[in-house]
C-alpha atoms as a printed R data frame, in Angstrom:
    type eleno elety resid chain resno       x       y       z
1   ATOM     1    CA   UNK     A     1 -33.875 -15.865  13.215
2   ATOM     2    CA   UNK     A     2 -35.720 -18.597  14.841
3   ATOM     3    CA   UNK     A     3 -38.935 -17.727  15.475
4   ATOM     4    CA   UNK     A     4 -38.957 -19.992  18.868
5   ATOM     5    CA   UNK     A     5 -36.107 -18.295  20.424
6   ATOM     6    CA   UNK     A     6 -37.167 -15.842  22.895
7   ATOM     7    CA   UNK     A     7 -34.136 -13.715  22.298
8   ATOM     8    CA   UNK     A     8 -35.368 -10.354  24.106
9   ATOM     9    CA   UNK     A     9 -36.472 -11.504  27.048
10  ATOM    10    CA   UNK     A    10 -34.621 -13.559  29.956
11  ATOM    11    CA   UNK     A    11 -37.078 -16.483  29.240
12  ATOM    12    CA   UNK     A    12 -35.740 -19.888  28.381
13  ATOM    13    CA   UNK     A    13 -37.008 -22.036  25.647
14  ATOM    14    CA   UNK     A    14 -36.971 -25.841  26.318
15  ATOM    15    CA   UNK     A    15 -35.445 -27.734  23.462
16  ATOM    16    CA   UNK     A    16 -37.234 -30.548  21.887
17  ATOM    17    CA   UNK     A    17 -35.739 -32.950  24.481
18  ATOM    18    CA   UNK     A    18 -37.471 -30.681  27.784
19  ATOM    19    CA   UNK     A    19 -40.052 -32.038  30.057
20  ATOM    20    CA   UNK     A    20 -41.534 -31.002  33.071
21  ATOM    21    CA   UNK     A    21 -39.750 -31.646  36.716
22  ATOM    22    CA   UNK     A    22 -37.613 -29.915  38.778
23  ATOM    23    CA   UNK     A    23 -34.529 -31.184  36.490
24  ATOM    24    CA   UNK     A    24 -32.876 -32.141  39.417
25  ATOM    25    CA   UNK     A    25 -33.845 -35.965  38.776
26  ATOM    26    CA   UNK     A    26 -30.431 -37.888  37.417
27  ATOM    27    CA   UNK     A    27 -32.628 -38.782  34.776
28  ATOM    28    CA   UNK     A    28 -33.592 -36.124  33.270
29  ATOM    29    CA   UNK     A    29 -30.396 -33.619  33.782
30  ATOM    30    CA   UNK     A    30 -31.458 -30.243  32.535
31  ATOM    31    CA   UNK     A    31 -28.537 -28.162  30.241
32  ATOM    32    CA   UNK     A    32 -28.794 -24.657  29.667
33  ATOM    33    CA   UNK     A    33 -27.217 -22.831  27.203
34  ATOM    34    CA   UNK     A    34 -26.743 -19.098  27.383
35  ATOM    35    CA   UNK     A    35 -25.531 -17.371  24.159
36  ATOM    36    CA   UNK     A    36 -24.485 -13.628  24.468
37  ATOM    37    CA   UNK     A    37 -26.758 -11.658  21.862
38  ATOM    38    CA   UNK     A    38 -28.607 -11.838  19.101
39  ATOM    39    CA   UNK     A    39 -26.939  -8.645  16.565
40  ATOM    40    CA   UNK     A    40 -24.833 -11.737  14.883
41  ATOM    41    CA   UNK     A    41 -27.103 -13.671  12.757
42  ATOM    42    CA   UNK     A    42 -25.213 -17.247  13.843
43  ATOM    43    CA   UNK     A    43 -26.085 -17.605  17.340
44  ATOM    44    CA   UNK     A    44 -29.583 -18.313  16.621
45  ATOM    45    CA   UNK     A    45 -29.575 -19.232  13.181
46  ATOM    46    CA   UNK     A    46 -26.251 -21.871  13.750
47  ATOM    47    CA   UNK     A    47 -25.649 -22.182  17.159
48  ATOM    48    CA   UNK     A    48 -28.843 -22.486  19.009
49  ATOM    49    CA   UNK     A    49 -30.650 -25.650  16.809
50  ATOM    50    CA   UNK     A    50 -27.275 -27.234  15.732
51  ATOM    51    CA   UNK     A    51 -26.403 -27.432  19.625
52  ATOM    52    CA   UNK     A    52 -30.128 -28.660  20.272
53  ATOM    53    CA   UNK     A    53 -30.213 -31.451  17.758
54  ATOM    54    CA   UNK     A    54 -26.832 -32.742  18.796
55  ATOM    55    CA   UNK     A    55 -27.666 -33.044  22.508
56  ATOM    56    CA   UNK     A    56 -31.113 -34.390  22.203
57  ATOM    57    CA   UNK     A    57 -29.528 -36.897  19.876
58  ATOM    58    CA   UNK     A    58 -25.818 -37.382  22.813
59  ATOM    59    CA   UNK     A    59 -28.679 -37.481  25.683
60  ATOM    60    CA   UNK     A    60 -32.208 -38.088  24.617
61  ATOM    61    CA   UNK     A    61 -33.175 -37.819  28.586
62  ATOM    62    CA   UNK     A    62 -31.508 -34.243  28.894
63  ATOM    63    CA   UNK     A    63 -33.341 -31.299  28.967
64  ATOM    64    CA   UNK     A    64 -32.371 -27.717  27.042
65  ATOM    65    CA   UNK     A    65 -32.946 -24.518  28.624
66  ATOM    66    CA   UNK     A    66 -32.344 -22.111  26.255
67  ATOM    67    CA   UNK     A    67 -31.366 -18.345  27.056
68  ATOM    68    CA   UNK     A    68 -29.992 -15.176  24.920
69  ATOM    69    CA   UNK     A    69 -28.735 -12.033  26.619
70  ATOM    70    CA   UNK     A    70 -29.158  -9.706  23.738
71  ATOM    71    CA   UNK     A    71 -25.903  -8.079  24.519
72  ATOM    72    CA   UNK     A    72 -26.377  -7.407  28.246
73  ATOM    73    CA   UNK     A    73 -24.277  -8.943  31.049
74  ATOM    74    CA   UNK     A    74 -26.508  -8.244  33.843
75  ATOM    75    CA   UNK     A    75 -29.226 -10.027  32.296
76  ATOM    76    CA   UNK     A    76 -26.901 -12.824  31.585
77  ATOM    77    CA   UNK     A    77 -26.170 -13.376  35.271
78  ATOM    78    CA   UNK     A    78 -29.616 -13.242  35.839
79  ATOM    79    CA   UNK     A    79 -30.275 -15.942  33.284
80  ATOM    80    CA   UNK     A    80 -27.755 -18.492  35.010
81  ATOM    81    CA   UNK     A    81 -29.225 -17.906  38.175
82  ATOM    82    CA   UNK     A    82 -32.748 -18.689  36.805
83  ATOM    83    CA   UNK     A    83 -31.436 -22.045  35.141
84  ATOM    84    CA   UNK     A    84 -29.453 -22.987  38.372
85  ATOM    85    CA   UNK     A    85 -32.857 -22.319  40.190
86  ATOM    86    CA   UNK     A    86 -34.504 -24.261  37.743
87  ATOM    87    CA   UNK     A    87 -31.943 -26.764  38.357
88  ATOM    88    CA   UNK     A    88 -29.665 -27.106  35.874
89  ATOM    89    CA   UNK     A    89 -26.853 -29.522  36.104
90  ATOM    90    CA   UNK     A    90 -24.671 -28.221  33.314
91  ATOM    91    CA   UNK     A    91 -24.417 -24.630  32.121
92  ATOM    92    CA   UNK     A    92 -23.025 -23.774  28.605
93  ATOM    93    CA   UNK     A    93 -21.986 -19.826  28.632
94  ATOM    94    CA   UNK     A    94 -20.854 -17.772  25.968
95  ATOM    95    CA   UNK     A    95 -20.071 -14.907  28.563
96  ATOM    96    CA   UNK     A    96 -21.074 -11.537  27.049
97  ATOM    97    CA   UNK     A    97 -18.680 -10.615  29.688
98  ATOM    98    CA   UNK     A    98 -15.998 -12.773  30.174
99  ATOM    99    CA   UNK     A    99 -14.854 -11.587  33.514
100 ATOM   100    CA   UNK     A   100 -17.934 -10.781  35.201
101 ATOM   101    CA   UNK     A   101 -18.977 -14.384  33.795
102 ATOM   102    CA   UNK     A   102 -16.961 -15.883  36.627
103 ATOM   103    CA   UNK     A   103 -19.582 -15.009  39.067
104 ATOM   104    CA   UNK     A   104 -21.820 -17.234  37.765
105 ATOM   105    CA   UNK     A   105 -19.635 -20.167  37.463
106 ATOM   106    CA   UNK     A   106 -18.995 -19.222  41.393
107 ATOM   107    CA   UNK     A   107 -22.689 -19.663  41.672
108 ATOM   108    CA   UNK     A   108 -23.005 -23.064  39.944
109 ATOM   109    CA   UNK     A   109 -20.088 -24.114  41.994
110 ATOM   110    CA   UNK     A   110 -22.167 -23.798  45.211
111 ATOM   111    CA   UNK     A   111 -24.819 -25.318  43.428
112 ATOM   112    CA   UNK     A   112 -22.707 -28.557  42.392
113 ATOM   113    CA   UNK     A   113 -23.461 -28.036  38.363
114 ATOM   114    CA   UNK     A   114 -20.696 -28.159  35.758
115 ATOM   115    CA   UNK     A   115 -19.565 -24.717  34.088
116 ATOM   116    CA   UNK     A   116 -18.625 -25.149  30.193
117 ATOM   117    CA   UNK     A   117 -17.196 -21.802  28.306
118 ATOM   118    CA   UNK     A   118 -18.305 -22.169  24.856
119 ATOM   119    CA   UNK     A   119 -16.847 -19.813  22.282
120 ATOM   120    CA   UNK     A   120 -15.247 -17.376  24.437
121 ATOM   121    CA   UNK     A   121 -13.117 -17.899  27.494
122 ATOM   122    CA   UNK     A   122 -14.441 -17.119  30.952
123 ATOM   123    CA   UNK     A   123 -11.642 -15.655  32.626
124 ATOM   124    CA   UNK     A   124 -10.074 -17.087  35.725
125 ATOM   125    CA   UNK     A   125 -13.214 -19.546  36.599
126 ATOM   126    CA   UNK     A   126 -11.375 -23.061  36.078
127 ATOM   127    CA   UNK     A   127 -14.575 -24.197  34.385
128 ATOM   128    CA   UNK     A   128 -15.124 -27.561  33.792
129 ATOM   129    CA   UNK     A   129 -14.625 -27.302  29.823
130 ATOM   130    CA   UNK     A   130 -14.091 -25.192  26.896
131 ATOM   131    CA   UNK     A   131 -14.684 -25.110  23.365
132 ATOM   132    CA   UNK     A   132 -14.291 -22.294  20.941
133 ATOM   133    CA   UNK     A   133 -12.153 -21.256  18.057
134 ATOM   134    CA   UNK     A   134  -8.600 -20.352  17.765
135 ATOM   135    CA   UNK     A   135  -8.647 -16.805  17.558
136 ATOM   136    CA   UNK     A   136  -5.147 -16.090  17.449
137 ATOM   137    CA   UNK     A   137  -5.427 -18.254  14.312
138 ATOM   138    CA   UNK     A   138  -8.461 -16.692  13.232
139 ATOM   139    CA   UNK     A   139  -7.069 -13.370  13.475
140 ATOM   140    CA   UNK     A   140  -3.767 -14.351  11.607
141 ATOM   141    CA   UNK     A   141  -5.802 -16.051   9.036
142 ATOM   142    CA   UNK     A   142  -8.335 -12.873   7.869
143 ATOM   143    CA   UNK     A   143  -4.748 -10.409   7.944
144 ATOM   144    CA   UNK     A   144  -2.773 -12.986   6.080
145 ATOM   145    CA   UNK     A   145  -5.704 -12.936   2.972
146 ATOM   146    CA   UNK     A   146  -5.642  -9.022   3.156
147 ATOM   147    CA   UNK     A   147  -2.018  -9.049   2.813
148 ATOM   148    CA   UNK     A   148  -1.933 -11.730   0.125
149 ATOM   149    CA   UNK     A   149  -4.337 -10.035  -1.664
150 ATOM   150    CA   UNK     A   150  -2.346  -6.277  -1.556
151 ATOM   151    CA   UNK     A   151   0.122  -8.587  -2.654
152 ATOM   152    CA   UNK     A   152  -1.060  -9.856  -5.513
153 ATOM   153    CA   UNK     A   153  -2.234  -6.739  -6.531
154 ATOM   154    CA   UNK     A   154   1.942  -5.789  -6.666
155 ATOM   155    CA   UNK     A   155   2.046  -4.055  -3.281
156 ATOM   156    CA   UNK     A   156   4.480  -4.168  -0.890
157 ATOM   157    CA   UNK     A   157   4.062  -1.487   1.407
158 ATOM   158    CA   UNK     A   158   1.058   0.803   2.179
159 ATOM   159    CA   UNK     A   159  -1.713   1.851   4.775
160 ATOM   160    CA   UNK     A   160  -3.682  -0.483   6.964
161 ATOM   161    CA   UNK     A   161  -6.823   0.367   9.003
162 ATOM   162    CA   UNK     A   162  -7.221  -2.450  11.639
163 ATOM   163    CA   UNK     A   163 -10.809  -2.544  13.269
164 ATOM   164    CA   UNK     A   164 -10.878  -4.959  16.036
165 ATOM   165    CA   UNK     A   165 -13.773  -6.261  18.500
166 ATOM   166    CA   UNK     A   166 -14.948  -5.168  21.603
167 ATOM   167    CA   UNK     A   167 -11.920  -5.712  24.216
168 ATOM   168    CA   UNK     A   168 -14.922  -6.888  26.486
169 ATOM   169    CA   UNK     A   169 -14.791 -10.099  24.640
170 ATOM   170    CA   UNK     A   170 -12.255 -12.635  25.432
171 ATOM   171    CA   UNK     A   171 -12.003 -13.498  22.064
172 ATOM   172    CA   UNK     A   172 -10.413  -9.534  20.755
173 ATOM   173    CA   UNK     A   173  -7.405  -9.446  21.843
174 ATOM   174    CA   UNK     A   174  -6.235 -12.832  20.874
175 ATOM   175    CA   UNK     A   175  -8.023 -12.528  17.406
176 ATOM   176    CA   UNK     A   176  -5.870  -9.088  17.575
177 ATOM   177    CA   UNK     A   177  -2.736 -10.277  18.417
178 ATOM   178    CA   UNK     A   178  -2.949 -13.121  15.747
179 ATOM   179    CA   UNK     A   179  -3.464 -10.468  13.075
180 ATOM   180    CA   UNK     A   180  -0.698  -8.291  14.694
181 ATOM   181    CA   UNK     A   181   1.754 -11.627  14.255
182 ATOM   182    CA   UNK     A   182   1.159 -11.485  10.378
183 ATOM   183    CA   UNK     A   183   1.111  -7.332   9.373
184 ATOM   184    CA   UNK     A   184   3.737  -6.377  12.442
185 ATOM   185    CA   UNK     A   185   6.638  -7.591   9.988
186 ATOM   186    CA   UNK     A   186   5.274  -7.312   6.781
187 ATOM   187    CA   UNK     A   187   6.474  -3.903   5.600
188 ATOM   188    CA   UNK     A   188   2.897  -2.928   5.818
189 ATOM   189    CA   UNK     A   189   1.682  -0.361   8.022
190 ATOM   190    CA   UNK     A   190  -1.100  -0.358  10.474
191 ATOM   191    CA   UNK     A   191  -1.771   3.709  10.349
192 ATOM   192    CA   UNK     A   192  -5.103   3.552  12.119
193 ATOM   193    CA   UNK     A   193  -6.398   0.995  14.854
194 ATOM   194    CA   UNK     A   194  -9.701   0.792  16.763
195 ATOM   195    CA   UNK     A   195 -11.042  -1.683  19.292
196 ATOM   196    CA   UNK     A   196 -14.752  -1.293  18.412
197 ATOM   197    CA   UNK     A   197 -17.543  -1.156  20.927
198 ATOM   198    CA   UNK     A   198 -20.207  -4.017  20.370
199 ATOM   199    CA   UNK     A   199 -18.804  -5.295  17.207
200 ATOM   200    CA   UNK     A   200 -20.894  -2.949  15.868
201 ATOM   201    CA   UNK     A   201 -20.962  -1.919  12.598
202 ATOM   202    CA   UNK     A   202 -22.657   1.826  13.292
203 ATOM   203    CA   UNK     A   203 -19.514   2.160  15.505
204 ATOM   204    CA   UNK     A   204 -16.601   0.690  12.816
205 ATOM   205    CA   UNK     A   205 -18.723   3.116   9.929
206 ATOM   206    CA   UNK     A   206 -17.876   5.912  12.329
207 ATOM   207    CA   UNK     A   207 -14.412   4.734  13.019
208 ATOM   208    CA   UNK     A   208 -13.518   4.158   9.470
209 ATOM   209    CA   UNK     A   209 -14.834   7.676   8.804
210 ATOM   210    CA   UNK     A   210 -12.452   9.290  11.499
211 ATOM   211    CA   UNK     A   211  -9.493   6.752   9.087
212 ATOM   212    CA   UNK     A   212 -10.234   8.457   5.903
213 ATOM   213    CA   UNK     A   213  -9.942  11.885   7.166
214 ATOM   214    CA   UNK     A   214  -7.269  10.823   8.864
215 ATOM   215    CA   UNK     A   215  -5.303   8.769   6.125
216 ATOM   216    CA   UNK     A   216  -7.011  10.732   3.239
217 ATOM   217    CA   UNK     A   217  -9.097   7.857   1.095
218 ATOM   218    CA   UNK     A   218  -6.289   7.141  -1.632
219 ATOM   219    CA   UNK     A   219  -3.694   6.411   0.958
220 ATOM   220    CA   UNK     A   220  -5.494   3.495   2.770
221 ATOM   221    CA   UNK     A   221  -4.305   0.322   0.543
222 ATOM   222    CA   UNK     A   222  -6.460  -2.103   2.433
223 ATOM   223    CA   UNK     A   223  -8.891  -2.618   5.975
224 ATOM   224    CA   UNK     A   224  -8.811  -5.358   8.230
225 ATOM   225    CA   UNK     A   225 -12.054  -5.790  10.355
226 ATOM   226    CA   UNK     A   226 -12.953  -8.357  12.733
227 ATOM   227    CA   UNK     A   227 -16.549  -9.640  11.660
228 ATOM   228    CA   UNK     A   228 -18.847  -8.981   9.014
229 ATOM   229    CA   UNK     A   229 -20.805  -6.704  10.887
230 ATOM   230    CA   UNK     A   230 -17.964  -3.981  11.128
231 ATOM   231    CA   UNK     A   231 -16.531  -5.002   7.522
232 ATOM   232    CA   UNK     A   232 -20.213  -3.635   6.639
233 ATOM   233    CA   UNK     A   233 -19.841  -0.416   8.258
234 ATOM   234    CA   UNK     A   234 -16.503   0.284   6.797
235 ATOM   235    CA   UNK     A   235 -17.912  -0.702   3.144
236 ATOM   236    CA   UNK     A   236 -20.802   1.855   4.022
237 ATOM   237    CA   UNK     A   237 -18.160   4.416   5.095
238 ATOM   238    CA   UNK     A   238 -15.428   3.920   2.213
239 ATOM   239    CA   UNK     A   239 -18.408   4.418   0.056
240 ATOM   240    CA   UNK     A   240 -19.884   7.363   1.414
241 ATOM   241    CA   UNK     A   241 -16.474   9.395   0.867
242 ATOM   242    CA   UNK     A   242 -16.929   8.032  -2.608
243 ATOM   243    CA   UNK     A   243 -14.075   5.897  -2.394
244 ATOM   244    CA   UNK     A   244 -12.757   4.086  -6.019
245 ATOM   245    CA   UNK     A   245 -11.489   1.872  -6.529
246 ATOM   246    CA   UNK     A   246 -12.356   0.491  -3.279
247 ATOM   247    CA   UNK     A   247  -9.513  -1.142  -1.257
248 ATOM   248    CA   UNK     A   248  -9.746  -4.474  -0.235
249 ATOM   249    CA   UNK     A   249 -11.571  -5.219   2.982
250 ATOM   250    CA   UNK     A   250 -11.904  -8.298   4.787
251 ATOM   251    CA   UNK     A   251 -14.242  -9.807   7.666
252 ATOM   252    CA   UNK     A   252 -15.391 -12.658   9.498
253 ATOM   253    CA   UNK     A   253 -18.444 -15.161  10.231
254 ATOM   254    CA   UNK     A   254 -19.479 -15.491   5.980
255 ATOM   255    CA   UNK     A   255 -22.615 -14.155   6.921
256 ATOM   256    CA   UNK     A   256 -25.112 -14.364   4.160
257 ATOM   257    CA   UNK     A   257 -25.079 -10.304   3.379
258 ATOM   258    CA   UNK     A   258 -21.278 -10.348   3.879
259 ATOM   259    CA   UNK     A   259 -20.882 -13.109   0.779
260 ATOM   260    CA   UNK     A   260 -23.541 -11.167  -1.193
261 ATOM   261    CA   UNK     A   261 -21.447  -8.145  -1.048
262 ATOM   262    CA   UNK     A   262 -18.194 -10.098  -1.637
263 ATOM   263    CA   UNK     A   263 -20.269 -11.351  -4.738
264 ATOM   264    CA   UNK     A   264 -21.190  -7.713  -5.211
265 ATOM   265    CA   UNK     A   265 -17.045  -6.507  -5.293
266 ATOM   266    CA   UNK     A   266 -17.342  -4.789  -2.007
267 ATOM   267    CA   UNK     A   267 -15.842  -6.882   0.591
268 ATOM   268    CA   UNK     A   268 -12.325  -9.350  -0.656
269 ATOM   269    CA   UNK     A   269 -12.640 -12.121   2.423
270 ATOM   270    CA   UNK     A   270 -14.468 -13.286   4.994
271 ATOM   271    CA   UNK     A   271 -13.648 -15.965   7.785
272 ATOM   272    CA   UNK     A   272 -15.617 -18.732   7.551
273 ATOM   273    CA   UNK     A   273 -15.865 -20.693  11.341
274 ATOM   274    CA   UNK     A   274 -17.368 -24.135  11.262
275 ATOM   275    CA   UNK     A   275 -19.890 -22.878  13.600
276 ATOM   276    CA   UNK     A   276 -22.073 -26.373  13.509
277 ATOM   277    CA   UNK     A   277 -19.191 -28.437  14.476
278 ATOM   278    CA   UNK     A   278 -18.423 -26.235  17.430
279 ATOM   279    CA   UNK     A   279 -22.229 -26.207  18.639
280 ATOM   280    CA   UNK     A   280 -21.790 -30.100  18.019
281 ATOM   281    CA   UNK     A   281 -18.855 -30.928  20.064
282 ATOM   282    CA   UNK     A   282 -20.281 -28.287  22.671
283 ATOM   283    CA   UNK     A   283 -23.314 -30.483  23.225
284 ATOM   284    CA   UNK     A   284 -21.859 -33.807  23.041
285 ATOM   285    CA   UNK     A   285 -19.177 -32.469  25.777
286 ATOM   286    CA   UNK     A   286 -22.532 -31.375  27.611
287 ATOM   287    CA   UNK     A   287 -23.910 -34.586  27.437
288 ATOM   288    CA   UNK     A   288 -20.943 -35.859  29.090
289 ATOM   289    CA   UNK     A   289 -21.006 -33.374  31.909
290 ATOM   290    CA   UNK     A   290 -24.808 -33.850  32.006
291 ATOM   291    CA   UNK     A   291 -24.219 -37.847  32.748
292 ATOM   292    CA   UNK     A   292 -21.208 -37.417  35.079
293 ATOM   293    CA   UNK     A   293 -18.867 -38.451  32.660
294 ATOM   294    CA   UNK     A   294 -15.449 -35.929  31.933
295 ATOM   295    CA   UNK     A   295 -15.559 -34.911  28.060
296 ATOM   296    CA   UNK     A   296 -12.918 -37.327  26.388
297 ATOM   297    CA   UNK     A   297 -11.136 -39.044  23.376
298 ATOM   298    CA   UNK     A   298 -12.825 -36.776  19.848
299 ATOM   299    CA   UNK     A   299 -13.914 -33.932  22.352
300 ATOM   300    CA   UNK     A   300 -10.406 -32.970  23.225
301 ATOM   301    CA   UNK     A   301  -7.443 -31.721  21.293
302 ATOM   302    CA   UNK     A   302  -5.700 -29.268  23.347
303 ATOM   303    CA   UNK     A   303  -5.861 -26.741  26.635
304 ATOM   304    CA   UNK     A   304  -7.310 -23.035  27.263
305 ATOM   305    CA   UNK     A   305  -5.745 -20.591  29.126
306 ATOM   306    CA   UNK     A   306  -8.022 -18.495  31.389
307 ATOM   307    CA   UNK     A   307  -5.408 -16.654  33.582
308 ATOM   308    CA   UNK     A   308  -5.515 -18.937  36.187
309 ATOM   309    CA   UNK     A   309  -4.612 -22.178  34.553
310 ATOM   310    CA   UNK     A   310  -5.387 -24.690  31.851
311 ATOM   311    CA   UNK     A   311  -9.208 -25.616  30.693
312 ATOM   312    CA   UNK     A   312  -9.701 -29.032  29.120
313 ATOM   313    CA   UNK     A   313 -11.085 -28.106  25.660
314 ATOM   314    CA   UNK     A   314 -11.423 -28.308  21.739
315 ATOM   315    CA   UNK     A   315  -9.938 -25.616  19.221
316 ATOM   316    CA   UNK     A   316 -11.326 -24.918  15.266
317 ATOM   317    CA   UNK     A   317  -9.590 -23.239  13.066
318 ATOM   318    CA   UNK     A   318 -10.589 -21.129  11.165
319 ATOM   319    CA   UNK     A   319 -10.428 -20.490   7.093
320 ATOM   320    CA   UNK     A   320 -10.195 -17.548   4.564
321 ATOM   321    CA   UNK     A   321 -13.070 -17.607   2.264
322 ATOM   322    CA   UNK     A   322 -13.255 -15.535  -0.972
323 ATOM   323    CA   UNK     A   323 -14.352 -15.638  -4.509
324 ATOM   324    CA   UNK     A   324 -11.766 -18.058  -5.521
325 ATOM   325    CA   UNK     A   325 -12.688 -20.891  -2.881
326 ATOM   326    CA   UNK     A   326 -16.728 -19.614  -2.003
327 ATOM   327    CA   UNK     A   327 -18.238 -22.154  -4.224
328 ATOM   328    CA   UNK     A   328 -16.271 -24.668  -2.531
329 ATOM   329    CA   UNK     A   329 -16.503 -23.928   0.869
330 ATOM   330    CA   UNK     A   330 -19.855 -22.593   0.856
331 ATOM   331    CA   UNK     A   331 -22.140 -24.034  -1.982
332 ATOM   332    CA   UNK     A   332 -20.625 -27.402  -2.553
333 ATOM   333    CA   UNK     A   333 -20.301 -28.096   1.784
334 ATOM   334    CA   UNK     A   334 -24.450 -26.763   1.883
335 ATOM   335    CA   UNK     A   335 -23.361 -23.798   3.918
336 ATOM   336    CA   UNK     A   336 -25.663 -21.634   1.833
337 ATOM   337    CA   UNK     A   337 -27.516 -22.005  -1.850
338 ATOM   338    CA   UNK     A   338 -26.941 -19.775  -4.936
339 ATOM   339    CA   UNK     A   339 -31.183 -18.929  -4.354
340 ATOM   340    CA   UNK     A   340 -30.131 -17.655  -0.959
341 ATOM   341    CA   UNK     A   341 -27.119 -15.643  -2.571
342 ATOM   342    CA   UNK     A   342 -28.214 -14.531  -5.832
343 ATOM   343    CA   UNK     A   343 -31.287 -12.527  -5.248
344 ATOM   344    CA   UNK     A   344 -33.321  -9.454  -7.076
345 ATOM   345    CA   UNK     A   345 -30.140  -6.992  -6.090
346 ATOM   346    CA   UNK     A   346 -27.745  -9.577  -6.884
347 ATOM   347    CA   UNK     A   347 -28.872 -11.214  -9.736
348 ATOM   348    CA   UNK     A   348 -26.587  -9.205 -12.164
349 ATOM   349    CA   UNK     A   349 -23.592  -9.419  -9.973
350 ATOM   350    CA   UNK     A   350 -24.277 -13.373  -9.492
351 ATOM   351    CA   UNK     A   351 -24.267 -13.677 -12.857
352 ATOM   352    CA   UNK     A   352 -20.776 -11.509 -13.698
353 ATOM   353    CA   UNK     A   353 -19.211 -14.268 -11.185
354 ATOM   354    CA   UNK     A   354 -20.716 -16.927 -12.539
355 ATOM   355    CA   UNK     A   355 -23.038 -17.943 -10.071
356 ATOM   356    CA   UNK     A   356 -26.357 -18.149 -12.203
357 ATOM   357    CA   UNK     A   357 -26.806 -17.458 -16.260
């Protein structure tokens, strides 16, 4: 975590391209970006200084106020209004709550600023822009791995425990509809399903415990989960009931414990989103809206639908990451270092994969 975020608190941080003023001057625009919490490691490790450096480098005069909710949507609202008061032209949301988010853009609206939805969608708000991942694709892509991998393994049929996000986020449902489109004619079965509060893992550990005395431990061939976090809580739980071998389980975000335990044999796949070319695009589209110009041309590939009509906006996809393609995607692209992976606790599994001697 970055130790200049002020993550627990509705402060803002200025980026390095703030200044004093009102930041109503045309030139010196003032952005804010508001992420939604700080319980997922890439918001402040990825998101947060990949978006600053890219918009101080799109619009050296702009200013970045910086804001996390840590989970809470009330605060979050209260955040936007404090940027709008401070003056902000532009305001970048990741809506912890994507419906109640529409408030604010109602706010800005008065206020003549530009709304952007970044990551999620803000529901019915016809915001100016939107960037964020196909999760229908992202969704589709994590099931499709489990299933390849049960597969492989010389399975064609079995028990599948599905933990999904938090249907508070815009981003669940699609993500669980895209993995629905892969297992729903399979010939697998999905014989326990949660929507899990949070994301959290506490919550999916408790949920996967309530699966294997459901299922009984030998009949669940594989888990789906939604993000690392919750792939870690079913590990913990799957373990717990003493659980071997260990079915495969899959999750999402490659966050750095997530590939040490897929190094370890404990999780099969995790999602990898190219989180630093979404912050990227998200501030050079800022930039845009920040100098009165529409984002155009590289910044646009396609439309989001937020219930009320179509958003102007740039989808990522998403890709499968396991032990077959982690050196690859992870090592050789910089994403992370074998010193990062292959510490004290790992050292003996990093060298079983090959990793280190």
């Amino acid at each position: 975590m970055l130790a200049s975020c002020s993550s627990d608190t509705s402060d803002a941080t200025s980026g390095s391209t703030g200044g004093s003023g009102s930041g109503k001057a045309k030139d010196k625009p003032i952005v804010a970006l508001l992420l939604p919490e700080n319980a997922t490691a890439r918001y402040e490790a990825r998101d947060k200084p990949t978006f600053e450096k890219q918009l101080a480098e799109s619009c050296p005069q702009c200013q970045l106020r910086y804001y996390n909710a840590a989970g809470d949507a009330s605060k979050q609202l209260s955040q936007a209004e404090s940027a709008l008061t401070e003056g902000a032209g532009v305001l970048v949301i990741d809506p912890v709550d994507s419906k109640a988010a529409g408030a604010v853009v109602a706010s800005a609206r008065r206020q003549g600023a530009k709304v952007m939805s970044y990551d999620r969608v803000i529901y019915n708000a016809a915001v100016d822009y939107g960037v964020k991942f196909d999760n229908v694709q992202q969704g589709a892509v994590g099931m499709r791995s489990l299933l390849d991998k049960l597969k492989k393994d010389g399975k064609t049929s079995g028990n599948v425990v599905m933990m999904n996000g938090d249907p508070v986020d815009s981003g669940a449902k699609p993500e669980k509809d895209g993995a629905h489109s892969v297992i729903d004619t399979s010939g697998f079965t999905v014989a326990a399903e949660y929507d899990t509060k949070g994301w959290s893992a506490a919550n999916a550990q408790n949920q996967m415990q309530q699966a294997i005395t459901k299922l009984g431990a030998s009949k669940i061939a594989g888990v789906y989960a939604g993000n690392d976090g919750m792939a870690t809580g079913v590990v913990a739980a799957l373990k717990s009931a003493g659980v071997k071998p260990m079915p495969p389980v899959t999750g999402l975000d490659t966050q750095l414990d997530a590939i040490q335990n897929m190094v370890a044999g404990d999780l099969y796949e995790s999602t990898y989103l190219p989180v630093e070319t979404e912050a990227r695009i998200g501030a050079k589209a800022a930039a845009a809206l920040a100098t009165g110009q529409k984002p155009s041309g590289e910044l646009l590939n396609g439309t989001i639908d937020d219930g009320a009509g179509k958003v102007p906006a740039y989808l990522l996809e998403s890709i499968a990451v396991t032990m077959e393609n982690m050196k690859e995607i992870l090592l050789d692209s910089g994403y992370l270092t074998v010193d990062q992976i292959c510490t004290a606790n790992y050292k003996k599994a990093c060298v079983e994969a090959g990793l280190i001697k």
